[in-house]
C-alpha positions as CSV (number, residue, x, y, z in Angstrom):
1,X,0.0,0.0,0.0
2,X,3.3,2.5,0.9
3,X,4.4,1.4,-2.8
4,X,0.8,2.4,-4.5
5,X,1.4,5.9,-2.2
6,X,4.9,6.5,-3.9
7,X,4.4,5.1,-7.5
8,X,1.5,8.0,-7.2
9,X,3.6,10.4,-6.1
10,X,6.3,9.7,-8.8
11,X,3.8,9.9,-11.2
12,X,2.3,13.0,-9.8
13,X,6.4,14.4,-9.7
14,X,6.5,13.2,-13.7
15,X,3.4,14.9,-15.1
16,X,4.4,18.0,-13.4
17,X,7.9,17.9,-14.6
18,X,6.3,17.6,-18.3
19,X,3.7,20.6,-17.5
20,X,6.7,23.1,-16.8
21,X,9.3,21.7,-19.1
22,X,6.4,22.8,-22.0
23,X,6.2,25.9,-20.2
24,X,9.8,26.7,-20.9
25,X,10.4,25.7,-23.9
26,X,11.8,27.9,-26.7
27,X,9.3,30.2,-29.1
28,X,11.9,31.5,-31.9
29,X,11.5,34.8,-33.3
30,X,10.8,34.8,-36.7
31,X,14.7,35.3,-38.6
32,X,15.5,31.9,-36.6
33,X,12.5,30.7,-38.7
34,X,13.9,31.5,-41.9
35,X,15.0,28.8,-44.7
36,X,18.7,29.1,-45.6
37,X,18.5,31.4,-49.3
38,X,20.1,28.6,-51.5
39,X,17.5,25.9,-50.1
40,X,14.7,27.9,-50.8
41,X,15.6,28.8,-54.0
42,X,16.2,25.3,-54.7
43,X,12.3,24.2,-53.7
44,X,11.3,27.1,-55.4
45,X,12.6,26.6,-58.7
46,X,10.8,22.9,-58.4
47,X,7.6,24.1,-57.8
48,X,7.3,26.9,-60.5
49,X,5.2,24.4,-62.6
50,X,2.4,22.0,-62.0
51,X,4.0,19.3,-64.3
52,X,7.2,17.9,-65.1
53,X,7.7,16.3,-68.3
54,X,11.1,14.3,-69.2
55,X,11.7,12.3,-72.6
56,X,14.3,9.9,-73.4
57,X,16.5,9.3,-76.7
58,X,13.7,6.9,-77.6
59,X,11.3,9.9,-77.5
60,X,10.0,8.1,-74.5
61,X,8.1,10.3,-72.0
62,X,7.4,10.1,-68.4
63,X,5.4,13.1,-66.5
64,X,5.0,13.9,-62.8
65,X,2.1,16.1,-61.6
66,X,2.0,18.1,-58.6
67,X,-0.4,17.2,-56.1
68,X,0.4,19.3,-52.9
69,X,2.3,22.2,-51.5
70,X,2.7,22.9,-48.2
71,X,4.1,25.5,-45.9
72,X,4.2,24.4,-42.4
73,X,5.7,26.3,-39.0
74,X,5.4,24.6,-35.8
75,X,6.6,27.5,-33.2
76,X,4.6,27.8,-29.8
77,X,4.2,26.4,-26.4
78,X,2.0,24.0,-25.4
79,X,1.3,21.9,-22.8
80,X,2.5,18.4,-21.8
81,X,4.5,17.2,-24.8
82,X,5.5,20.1,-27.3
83,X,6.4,19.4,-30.9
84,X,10.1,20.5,-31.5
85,X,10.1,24.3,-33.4
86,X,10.9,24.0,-37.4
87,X,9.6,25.3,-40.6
88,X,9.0,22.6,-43.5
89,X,8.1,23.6,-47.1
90,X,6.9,20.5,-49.2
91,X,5.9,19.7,-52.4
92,X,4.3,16.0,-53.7
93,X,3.9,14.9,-57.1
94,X,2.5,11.6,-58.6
95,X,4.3,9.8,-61.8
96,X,1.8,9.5,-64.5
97,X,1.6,7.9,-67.4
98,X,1.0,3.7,-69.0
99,X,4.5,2.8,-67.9
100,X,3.8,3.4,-64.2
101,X,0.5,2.2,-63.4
102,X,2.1,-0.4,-60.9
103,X,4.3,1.9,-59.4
104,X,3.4,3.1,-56.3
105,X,6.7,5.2,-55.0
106,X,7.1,8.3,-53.1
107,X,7.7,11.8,-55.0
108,X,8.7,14.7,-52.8
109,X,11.2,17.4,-52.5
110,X,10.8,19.6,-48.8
111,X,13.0,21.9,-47.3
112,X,13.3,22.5,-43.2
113,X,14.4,24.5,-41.0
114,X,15.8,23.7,-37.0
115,X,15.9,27.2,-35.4
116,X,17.3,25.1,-32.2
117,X,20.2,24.3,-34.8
118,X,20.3,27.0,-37.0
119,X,20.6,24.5,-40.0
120,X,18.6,24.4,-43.1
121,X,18.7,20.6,-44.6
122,X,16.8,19.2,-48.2
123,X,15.2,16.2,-48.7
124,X,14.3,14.4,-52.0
125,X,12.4,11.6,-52.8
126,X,12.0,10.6,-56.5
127,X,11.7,6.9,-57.9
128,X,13.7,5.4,-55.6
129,X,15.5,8.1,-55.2
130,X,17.0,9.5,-52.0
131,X,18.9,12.4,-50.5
132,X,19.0,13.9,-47.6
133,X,21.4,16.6,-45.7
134,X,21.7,20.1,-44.3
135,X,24.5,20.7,-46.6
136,X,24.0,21.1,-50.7
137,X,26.5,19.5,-53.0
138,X,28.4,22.1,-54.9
139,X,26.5,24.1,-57.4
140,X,28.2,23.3,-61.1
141,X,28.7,25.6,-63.4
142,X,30.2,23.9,-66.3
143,X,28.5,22.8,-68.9
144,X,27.0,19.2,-69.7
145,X,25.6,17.9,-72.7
146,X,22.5,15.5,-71.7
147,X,20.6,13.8,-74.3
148,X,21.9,17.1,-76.8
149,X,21.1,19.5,-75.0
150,X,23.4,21.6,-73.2
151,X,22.7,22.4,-69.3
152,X,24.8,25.0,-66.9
153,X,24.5,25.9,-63.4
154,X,23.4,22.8,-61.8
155,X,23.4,20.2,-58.6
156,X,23.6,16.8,-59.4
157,X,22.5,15.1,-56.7
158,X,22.9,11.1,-55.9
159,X,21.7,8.7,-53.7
160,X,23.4,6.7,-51.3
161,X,20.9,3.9,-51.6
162,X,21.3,0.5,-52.9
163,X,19.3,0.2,-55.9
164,X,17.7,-2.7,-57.7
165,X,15.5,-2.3,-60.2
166,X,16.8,-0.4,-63.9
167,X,14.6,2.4,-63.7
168,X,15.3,3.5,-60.5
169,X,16.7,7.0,-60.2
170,X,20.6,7.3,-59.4
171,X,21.7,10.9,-60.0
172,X,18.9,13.7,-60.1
173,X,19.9,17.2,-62.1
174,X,18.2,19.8,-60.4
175,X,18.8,23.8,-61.0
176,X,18.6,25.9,-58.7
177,X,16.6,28.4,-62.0
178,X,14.9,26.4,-63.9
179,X,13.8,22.8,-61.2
180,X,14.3,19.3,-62.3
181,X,16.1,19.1,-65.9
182,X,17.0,15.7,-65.8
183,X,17.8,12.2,-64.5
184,X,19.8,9.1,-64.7
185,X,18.7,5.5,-64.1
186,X,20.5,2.1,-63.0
187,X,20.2,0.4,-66.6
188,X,22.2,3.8,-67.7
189,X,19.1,5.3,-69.3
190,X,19.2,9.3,-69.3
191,X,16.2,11.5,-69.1
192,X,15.5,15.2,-70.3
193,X,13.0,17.7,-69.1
194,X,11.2,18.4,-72.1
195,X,11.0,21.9,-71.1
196,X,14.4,22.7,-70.3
């Protein structure tokens, strides 16, 4: 019966410990809020259309539509159990077309911010594709020729995933002006935005 008393107690000692531990926590002002520059011109370059549309040397086409964009900011106090402070901008798109009625992967690009930390970080998901970091691989500014067209000022992201199948993504060309211009498969195959 002493032991119910105490475990009670405790409890009591835990609940309260919670209640002004959310009381205390951290409400950033609004320039710790802010999405490093380079980031958010990054996601905004890939959602300046509502469709991407790549081709391939065999003037085969794949498209991916957009189907959300968010902007989210999680900055307050609550009580009890607080969600840690960032700011998230997302955007989802769905592949489309006959090749890829079987294909059920996850297509999304967001960009965060962790006031606690300061850092801005990306994250991509595209056909297997992944990346993630709070650091952006150098921005090249030579120039490529991909599937004969000529392309400047790019990232070129690529994934540190194992990959199986021949279509899945392994390098993703993304600029920082113009979005998505292009990507590279497994089997070797490269793909053009059609618009670039």
């Amino acid at each position: 019966m002493f032991n119910d008393y105490r475990m009670k107690i405790f409890s009591c000692y835990i609940l309260i410990c919670f209640g002004l531990y959310s009381c205390v926590s951290k409400v950033y002002p609004d320039e710790r809020m802010g999405i490093d520059s380079s980031f958010l011109k990054l996601f905004n370059s890939v959602v300046q259309t509502d469709t991407f549309s790549f081709k391939n040397l065999n003037d085969d086409r794949k498209s991916f539509v957009v189907t959300k964009v968010d902007s989210i900011i999680s900055n307050k106090k609550g009580w009890f159990i607080n969600e840690a402070p960032y700011k998230l901008l997302r955007v989802n798109f769905r592949e489309s077309g006959k090749d890829t009625l079987h294909l059920e992967r996850p297509n999304e690009v967001f960009v965060n911010k962790d006031p606690a930390t300061g850092k801005s970080s990306l994250n991509i998901e595209f056909n297997n594709f992944y990346f993630y970091d709070t650091v952006l691989p150098l921005l090249n500014h030579d120039t490529i020729n991909i599937n004969d067209k000529k392309i400047t000022n790019y990232y070129l992201f690529k994934t540190s995933l194992k990959l199986k199948q021949p279509d899945d993504v392994k390098e993703l060309y993304i600029s920082p002006a113009k979005g998505f211009i292009g990507f590279k498969t497994v089997s070797g195959e490269v793909w053009i935005n059609e618009q670039e």
